[in-house]
VOBA-120988 format. One record per residue (C-alpha): residue in three letters; x, y, z; residue number from 1. Coordinates in nm, 2 decimals, always signed. Each point is the difference from the previous one (the first is absolute). Layout:
BEGIN
<pt r="ala" east="X" north="Y" up="Z" k="NUM"/>
...
This chain:
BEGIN
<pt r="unk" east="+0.00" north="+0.00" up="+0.00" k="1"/>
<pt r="unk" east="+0.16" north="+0.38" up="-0.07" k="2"/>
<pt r="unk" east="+0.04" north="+0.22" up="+0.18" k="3"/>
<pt r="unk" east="-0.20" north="+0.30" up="+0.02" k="4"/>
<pt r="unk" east="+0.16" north="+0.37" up="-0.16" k="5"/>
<pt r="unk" east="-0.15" north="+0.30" up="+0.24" k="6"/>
<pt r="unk" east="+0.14" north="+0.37" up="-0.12" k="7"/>
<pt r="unk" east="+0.01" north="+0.22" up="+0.32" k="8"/>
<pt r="unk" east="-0.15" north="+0.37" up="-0.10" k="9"/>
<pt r="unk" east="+0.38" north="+0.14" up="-0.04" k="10"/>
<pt r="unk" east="+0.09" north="-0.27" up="-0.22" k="11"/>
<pt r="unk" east="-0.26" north="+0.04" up="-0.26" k="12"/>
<pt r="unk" east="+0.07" north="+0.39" up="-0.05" k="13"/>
<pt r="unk" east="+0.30" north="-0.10" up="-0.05" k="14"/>
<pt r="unk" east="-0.10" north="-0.26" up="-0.28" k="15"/>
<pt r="unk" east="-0.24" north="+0.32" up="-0.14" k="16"/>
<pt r="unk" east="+0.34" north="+0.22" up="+0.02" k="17"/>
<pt r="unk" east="+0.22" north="-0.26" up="-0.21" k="18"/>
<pt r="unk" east="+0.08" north="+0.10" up="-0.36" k="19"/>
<pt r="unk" east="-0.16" north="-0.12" up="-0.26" k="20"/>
<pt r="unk" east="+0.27" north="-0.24" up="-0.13" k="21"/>
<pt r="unk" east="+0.07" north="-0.15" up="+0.36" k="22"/>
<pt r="unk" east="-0.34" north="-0.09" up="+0.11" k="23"/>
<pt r="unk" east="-0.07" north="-0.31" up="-0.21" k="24"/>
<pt r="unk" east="+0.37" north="-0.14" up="+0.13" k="25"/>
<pt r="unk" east="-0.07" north="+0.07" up="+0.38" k="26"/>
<pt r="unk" east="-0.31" north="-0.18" up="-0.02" k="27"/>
<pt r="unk" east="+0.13" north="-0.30" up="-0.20" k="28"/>
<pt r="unk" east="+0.26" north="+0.02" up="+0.31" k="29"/>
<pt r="unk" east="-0.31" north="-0.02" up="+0.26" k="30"/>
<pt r="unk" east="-0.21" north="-0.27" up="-0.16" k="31"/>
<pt r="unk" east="+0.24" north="-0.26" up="+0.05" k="32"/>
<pt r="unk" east="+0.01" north="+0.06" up="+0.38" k="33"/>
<pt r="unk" east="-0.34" north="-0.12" up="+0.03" k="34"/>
<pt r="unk" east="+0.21" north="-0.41" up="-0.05" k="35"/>
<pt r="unk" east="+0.27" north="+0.07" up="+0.11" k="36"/>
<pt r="unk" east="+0.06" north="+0.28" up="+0.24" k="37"/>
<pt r="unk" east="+0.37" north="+0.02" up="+0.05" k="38"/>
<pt r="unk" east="+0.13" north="-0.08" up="-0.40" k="39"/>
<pt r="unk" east="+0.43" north="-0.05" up="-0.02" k="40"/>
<pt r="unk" east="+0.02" north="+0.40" up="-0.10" k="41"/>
<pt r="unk" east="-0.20" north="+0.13" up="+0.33" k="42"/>
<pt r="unk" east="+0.20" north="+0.08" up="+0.25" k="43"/>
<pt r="unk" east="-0.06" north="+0.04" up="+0.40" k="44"/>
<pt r="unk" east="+0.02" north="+0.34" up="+0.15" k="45"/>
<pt r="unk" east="+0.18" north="+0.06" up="+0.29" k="46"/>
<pt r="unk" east="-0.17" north="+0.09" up="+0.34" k="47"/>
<pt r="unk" east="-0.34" north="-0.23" up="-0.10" k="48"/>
<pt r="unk" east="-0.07" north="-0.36" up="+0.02" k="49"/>
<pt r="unk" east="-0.27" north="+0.03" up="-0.25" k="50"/>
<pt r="unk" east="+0.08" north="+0.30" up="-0.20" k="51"/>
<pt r="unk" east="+0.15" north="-0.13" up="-0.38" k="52"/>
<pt r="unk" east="+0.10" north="+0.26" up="-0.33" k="53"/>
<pt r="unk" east="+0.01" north="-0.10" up="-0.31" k="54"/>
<pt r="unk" east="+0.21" north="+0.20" up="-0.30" k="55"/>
<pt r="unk" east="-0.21" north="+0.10" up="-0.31" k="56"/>
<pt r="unk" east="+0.26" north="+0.19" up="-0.20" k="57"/>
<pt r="unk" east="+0.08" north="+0.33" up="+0.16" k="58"/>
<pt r="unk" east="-0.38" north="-0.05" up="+0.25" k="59"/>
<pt r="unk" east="+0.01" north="-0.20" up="+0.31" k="60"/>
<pt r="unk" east="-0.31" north="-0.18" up="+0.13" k="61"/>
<pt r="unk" east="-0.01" north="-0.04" up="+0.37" k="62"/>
<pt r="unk" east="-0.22" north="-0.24" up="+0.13" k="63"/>
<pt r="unk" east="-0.09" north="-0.23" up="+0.33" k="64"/>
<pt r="unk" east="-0.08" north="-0.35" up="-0.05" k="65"/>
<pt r="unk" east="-0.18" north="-0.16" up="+0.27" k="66"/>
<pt r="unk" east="+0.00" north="-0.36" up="-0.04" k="67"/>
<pt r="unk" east="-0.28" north="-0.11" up="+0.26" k="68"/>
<pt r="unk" east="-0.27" north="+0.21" up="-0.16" k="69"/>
<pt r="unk" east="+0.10" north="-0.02" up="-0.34" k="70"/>
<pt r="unk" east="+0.07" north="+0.34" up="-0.07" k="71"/>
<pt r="unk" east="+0.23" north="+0.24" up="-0.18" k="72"/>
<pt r="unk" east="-0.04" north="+0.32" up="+0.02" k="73"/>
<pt r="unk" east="+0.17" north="+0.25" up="-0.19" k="74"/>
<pt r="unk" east="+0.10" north="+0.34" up="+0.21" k="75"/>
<pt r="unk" east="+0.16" north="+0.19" up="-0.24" k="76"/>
<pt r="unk" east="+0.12" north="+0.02" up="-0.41" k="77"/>
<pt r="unk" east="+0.23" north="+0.28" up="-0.09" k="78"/>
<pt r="unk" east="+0.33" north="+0.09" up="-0.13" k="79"/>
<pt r="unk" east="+0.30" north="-0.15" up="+0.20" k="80"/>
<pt r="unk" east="+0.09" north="+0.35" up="+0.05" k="81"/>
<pt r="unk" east="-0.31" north="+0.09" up="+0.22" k="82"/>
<pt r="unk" east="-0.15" north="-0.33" up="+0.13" k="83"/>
<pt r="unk" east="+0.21" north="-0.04" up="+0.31" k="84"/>
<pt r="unk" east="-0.07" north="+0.38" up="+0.16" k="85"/>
């Protein structure tokens, strides 16, 4: 059974904020998360058990997985340069 994608408010103005060109590959990025949450190119963030990012390009997707509900919900989508302030 998949998991379950959840886009916290932040993280889909974000997604509404991406250009043009980068929104279709951030999403193709997110999809697969749904079977399997933490893919070979996501990597664990520092300071979180359950907090994961994932490199689209340029974008970072930062996401918590949480395995006992089924759930992975995506925090935030935006250029590496701003997505960790």
């Amino acid at each position: 059974m998949p998991n379950r994608i959840v886009y916290m408010p932040a993280a889909g103005r974000d997604m509404d904020r991406l250009p043009p060109h980068v929104l279709p590959r951030v999403r193709d990025a997110i999809l697969p998360l749904a079977d399997n949450p933490r893919p070979p190119k996501s990597k664990k963030m520092k300071g979180s058990d359950s907090t994961w990012r994932l490199r689209v390009g340029d974008y970072r997707v930062i996401y918590e997985v949480d395995d006992a509900r089924r759930l992975v919900t995506v925090t935030r989508a935006r250029h590496r340069s701003e997505v960790y302030r």
